[in-house]
C-alpha positions as semicolon CSV with decimal commas, in nm:
position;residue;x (nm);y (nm);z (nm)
1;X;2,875;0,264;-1,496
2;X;3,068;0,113;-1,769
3;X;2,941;-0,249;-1,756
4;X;2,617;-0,291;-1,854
5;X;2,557;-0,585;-1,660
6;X;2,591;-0,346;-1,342
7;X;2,318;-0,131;-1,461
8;X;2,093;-0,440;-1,570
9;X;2,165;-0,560;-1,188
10;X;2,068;-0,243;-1,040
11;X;1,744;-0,196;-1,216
12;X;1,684;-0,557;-1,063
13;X;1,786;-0,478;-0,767
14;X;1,546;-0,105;-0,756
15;X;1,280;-0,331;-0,879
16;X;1,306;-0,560;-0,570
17;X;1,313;-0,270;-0,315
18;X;1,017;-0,075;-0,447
19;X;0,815;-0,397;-0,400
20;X;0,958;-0,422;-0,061
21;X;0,863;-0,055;-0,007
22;X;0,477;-0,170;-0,113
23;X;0,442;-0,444;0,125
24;X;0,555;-0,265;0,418
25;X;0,332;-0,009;0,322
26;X;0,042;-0,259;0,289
27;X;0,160;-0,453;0,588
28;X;0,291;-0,155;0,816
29;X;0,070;0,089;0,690
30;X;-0,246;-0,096;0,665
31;X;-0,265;0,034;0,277
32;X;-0,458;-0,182;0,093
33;X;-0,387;-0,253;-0,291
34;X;-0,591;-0,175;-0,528
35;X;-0,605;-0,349;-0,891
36;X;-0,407;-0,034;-1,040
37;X;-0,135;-0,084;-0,775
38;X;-0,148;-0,422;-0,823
39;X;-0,060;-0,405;-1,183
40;X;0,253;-0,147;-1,121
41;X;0,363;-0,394;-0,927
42;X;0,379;-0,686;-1,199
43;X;0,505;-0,417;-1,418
44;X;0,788;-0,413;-1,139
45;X;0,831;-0,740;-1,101
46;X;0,856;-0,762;-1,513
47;X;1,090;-0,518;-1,523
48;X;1,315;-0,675;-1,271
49;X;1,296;-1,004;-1,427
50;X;1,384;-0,886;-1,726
51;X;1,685;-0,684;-1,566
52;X;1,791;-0,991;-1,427
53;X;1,769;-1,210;-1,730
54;X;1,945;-0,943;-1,897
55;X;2,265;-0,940;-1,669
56;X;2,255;-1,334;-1,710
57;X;2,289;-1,303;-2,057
58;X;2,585;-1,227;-2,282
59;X;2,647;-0,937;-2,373
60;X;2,543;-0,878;-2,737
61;X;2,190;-1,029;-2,591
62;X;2,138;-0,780;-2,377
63;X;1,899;-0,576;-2,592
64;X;1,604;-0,803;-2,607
65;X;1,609;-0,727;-2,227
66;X;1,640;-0,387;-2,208
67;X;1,344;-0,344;-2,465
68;X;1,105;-0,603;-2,253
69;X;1,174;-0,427;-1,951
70;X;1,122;-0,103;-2,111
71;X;0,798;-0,223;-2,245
72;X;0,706;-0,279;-1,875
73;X;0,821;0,023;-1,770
74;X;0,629;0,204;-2,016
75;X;0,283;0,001;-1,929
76;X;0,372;0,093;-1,549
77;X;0,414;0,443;-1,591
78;X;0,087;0,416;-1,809
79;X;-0,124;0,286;-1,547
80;X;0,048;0,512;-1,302
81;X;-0,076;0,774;-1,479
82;X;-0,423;0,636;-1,493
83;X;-0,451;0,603;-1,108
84;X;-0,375;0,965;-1,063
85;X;-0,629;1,034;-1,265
86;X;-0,874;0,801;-1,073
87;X;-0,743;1,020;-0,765
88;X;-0,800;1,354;-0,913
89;X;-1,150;1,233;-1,084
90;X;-1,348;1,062;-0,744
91;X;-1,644;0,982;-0,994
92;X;-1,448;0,763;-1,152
93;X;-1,346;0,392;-1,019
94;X;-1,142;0,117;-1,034
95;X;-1,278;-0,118;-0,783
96;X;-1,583;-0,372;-0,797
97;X;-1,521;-0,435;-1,172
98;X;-1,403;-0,691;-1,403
99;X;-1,057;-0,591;-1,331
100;X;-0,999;-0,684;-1,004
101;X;-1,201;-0,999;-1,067
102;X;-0,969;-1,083;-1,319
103;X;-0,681;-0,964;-1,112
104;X;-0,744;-1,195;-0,822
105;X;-0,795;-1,490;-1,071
106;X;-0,444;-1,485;-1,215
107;X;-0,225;-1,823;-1,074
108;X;0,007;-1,536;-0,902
109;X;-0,286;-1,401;-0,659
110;X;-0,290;-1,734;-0,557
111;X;0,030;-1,833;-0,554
112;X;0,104;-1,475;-0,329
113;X;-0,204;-1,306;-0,222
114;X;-0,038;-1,075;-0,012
115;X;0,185;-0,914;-0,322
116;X;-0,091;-1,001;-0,630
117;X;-0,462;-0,953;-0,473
118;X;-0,659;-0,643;-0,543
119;X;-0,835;-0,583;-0,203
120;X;-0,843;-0,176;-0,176
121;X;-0,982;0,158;-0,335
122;X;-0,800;0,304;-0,598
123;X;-0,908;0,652;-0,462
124;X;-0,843;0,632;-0,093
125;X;-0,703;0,927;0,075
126;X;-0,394;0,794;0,144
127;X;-0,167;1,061;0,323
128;X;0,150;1,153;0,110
129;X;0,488;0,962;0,141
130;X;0,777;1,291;0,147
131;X;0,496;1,527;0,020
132;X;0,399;1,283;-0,339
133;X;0,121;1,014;-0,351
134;X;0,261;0,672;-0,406
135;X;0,126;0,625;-0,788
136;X;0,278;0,975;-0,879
137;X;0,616;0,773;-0,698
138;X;0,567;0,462;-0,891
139;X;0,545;0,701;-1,192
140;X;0,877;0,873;-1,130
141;X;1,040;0,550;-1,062
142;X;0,888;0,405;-1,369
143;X;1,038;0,701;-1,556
144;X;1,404;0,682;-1,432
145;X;1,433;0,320;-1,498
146;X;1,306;0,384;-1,868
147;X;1,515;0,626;-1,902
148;X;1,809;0,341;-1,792
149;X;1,663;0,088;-2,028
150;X;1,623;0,302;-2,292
151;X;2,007;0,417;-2,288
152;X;2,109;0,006;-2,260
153;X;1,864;-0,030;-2,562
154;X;1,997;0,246;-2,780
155;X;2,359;0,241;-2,680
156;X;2,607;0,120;-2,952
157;X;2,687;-0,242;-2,916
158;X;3,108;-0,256;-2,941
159;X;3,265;-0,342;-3,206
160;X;3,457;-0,666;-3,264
161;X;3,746;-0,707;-3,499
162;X;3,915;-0,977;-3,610
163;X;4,228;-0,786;-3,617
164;X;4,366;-0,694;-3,294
């Protein structure tokens, strides 16, 4: 894609379908969030935001964007990481803590409930979506759309002459 407002929409738009994907999983499924998938999905909705601000803006603006939204992407794939290790350790937990009590506090667990409130087990033997758990999918997805951001933050900015 040659316009980088395209790409900025598209990471928006991937943003807005993976949280679609979680709440038919927790609404479908019956798959309860727990505080580490609640806070992949802020780093989603971050991430998207800042996609979206991005393709708003001009052009030459565009890399404060792309560096916020890899910043998210980076603290998704983070705690991504983190809840397969909660999965693979059982002994340790993420539940009953001060994290979720501070996750269910925040104006936007109020505001949506359904999207923001930390209500499951971070290691519940949830079967596999295509053969992967979900964070280990959150983490993939987290790691293509750095990989995006990080090309839109890097990529040289075109020159302007005042010669034509």
């Amino acid at each position: 894609m040659k316009s980088s407002k395209a790409v900025f929409l598209l990471v928006a738009l991937v943003c807005a379908a993976l949280l679609g994907v979680a709440m038919y999983l927790q609404i479908v499924e019956e798959m309860q969030p727990c505080p580490l998938c609640v806070i992949q999905r802020y780093m989603f909705v971050l991430m998207g935001a800042f996609a979206l601000i991005g393709a708003l803006m001009p052009e030459a603006a565009r890399r404060g964007s792309a560096g916020l939204g890899l910043l998210a992407a980076l603290g998704g794939a983070g705690t991504a990481i983190w809840h397969l290790y909660v999965k693979a350790h059982p002994g340790v937990s993420c539940t009953t803590d001060p994290l979720e009590t501070a996750l269910n506090q925040l104006p936007t667990a109020k505001l949506w409930p359904q999207m923001f409130t930390a209500d499951g087990f971070c290691s519940a033997p949830w079967p596999p979506v295509f053969g992967l758990q979900i964070p280990t999918w959150s983490l993939i997805w987290f790691g293509v759309l750095a990989l995006v951001l990080a090309v839109q933050l890097f990529k040289r900015a075109p020159r302007t002459t005042i010669w034509k």
